[in-house]
C-alpha positions, 0 to 999 in steps of 0.5 A: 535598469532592466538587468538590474531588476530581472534578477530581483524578479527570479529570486521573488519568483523562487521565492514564492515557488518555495513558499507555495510548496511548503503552504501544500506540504503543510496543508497535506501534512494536516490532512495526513494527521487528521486522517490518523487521528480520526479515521484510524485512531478513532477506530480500532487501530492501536499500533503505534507503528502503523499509526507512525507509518500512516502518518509518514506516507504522503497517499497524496503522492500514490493517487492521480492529480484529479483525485489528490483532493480525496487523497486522505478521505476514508474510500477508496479512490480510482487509479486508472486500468480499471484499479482503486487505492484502497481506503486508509482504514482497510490498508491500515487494518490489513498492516495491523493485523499482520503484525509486520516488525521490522525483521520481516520480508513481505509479499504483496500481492497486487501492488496498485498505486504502490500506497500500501507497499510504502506503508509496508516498507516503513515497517518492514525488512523488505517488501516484495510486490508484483502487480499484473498489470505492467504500467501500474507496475513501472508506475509504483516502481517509479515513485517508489524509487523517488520517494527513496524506498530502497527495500521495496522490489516490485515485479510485473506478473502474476500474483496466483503464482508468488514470488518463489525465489525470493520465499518464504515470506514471514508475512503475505498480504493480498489487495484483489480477491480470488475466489479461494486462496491461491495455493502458491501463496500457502506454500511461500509462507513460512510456518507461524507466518501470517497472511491476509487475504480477501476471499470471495466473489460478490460477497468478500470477506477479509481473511487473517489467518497463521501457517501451522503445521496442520494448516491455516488457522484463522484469526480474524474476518472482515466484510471487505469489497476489493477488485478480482484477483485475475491470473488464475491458471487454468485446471 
């Protein structure tokens, strides 16, 4: 009688295994469009692309377990070593404002949970990011690799310095704030390229500006408050 009925009981079990985890992917899938459709939409962000990419990137996933249920609320949130998810609006603002297409190879600078990687490699080529610290590095490369990013190549260093042998870059993105831009970075970004970058100390403010020959033209400013850039070199 037993060995008759235990096998009942696996596939019961499995059974209701699977119909929970696809009760919390559709739960998650929900709040993803919510978040979308109010906190992006409902603003000022109009690319569909980046509409689509938000949409298809699960921010659940790039978060820890005790923060999940904030996962698609409009703040950031904390991801251990002192670190934070930036909130969607300021990610999604930052990829709309550079324009990423999908011919495009992009550094980020300071790759974090690896959130803001992922949307970026929905759009673009390739996406080179570097992190300084190195288990948030091997952290976001990991799930990365799970999550089937192929195009985005991560890097433990320092991001004052770039990443010059795989420069220049059509399009350069920084999630911490150095006190002034960092002159590496200029020099890895192709002319017409555009780079986004929070400048400041106390006060902040996001910068979008273009490579020209005579310099960096800025196109648009944001007040923003992110964590310190840190690896400056010295003198």
């Amino acid at each position: 009688m037993v060995s008759r009925v235990a096998p009942l009981l696996i596939v019961a079990a499995v059974a209701c295994s699977k119909g929970m985890q696809e009760t919390t992917d559709d739960r998650w899938a929900i709040e993803r469009e919510r978040m979308v459709d109010h906190q992006l939409r409902g603003r000022d962000i109009r690319s569909d692309a980046v509409l689509q990419a938000m949409r298809r990137v699960p921010r659940h996933r790039f978060v820890p377990a005790e923060e999940q249920g904030g996962s698609y609320s409009d703040y950031p949130l904390p991801i251990g070593f002192g670190q934070t998810i930036s909130q969607p609006y300021i990610v999604a603002f930052m990829t709309e404002a550079l324009e990423v297409g999908p011919d495009h190879t992009v550094l980020e600078i300071g790759t974090g949970s690896g959130y803001q990687a992922a949307v970026l490699g929905e759009l673009a080529r390739d996406v080179y990011t570097i992190e300084i610290v190195e288990p948030l590095a091997e952290r976001s490369r990991a799930l990365l690799q799970e999550l089937g990013y192929r195009n985005v190549h991560v890097r433990a260093g320092n991001g004052y310095l770039g990443w010059p042998d795989a420069a220049p870059f059509d399009r350069i993105i920084v999630t911490a704030a150095p006190d002034e831009m960092p002159p590496a970075l200029v020099e890895q970004l192709k002319m017409d390229g555009l780079i986004a970058v929070p400048v400041g100390v106390g006060e902040q403010m996001l910068q979008v500006m273009r490579r020209t020959p005579a310099g960096l033209t800025m196109i648009k400013t944001l007040p923003v408050r992110f964590v310190p850039m840190t690896g400056k070199p010295k003198g």
